[in-house]
C-alpha positions as CSV (number, residue, x, y, z in Angstrom):
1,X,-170.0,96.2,99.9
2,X,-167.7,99.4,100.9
3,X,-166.1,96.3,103.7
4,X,-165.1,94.3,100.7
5,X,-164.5,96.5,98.9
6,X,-161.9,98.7,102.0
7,X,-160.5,94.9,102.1
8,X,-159.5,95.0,99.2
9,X,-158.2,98.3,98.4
10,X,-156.5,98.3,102.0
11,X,-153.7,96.3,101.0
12,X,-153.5,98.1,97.4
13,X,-153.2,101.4,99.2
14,X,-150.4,99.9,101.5
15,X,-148.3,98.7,98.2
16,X,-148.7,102.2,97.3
17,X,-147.7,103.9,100.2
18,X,-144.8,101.5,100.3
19,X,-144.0,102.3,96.8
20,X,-143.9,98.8,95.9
């Protein structure tokens, strides 16, 4: 479940990083 889960949150973490 932590790959779906990575998936998921790797995107989110980009937005974030990107400060969008």
């Amino acid at each position: 479940v932590k790959d779906f889960d990575f998936a998921h949150l790797e995107p989110a973490l980009l937005k974030g990083l990107a400060g969008v």
